[in-house]
N, C-alpha and C positions, 0 to 999 in steps of 0.2 A: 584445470579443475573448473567444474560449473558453478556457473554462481550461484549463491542460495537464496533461496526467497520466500517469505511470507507473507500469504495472502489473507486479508482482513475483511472480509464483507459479512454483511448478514443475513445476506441472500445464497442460498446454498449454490443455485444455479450460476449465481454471478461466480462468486469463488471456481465453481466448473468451469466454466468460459476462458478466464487467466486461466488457472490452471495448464487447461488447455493449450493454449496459448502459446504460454510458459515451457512445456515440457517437448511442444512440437519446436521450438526453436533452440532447444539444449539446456535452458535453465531449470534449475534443482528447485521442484518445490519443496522444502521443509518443513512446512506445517501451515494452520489454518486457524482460521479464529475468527469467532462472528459476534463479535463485539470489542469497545474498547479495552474496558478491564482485562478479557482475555490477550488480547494483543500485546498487551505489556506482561504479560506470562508469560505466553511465549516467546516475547523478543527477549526478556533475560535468560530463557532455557536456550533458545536454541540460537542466538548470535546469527540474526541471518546478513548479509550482505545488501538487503533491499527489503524495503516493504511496500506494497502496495495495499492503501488504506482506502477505505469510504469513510466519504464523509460524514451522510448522516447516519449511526445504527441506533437501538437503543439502548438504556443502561449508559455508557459514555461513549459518544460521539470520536469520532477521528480526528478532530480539533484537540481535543482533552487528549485523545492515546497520544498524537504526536508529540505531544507538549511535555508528558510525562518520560517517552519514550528518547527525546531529547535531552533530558535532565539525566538519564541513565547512560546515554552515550550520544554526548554533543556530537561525533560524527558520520550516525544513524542517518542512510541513507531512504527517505519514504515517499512514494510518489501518492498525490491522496488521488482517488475516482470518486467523481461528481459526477451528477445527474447536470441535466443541460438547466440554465436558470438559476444555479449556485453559487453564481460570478462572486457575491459579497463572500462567503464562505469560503473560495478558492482562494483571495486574496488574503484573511485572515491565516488561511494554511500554511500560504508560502510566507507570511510573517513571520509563523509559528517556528518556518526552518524545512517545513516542505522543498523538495527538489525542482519539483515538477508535480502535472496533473493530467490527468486523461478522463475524457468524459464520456458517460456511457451513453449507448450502446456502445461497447467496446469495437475497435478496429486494429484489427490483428497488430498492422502494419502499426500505429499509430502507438500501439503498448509497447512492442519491441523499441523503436523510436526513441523513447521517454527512458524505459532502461538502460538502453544502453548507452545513451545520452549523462544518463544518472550515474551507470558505473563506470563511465568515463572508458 
């Protein structure tokens, strides 16, 4: 069975790109969300197996979703995407309980990597 995944950005084109990505190498996108609030909607609707989050959107940040999204299922798997120059930010994430991280511009090779790395 494919794994399932939700992608978090607040760039519509970014979310295209994963996607993308995502669906050329077998995994199930499940839904989309372009911000944090949303992201925690849809992780309790739809149980995905992975999330790939950004870090910075507005309304609540990927820092705040992951933290909330963690609280919901301590073994919520989320990889956050930074922009290059986020170093401080990326470190708080993976405190937060973050996986892993992958910085944009995205690289095909480098996102499958991080998943499946994440989904063991």
């Amino acid at each position: 069975m494919a794994n399932r995944i939700l992608i978090v950005d607040d760039a519509a084109f970014m979310r295209m790109m994963i996607r993308d990505i995502l669906t050329k190498n077998g995994y199930e996108v499940v839904g989309e969300a372009n911000d944090g609030a949303q992201a925690i909607e849809k992780f309790k609707e739809l149980r995905p197996d992975l999330v790939t989050m950004d870090i910075t959107m507005p309304e609540m940040d990927g820092i705040h979703a992951l933290k909330e999204i963690k609280k919901l299922d301590g073994n919520a798997k989320v990889i956050m995407c930074s922009a290059m120059g986020q170093q401080a930010m990326v470190i708080d994430a993976i405190q937060a309980g973050a996986k892993d991280f992958i910085v944009k511009p995205f690289q095909a090779d480098r996102v499958i990597e991080a998943i499946k790395k994440t989904l063991g």
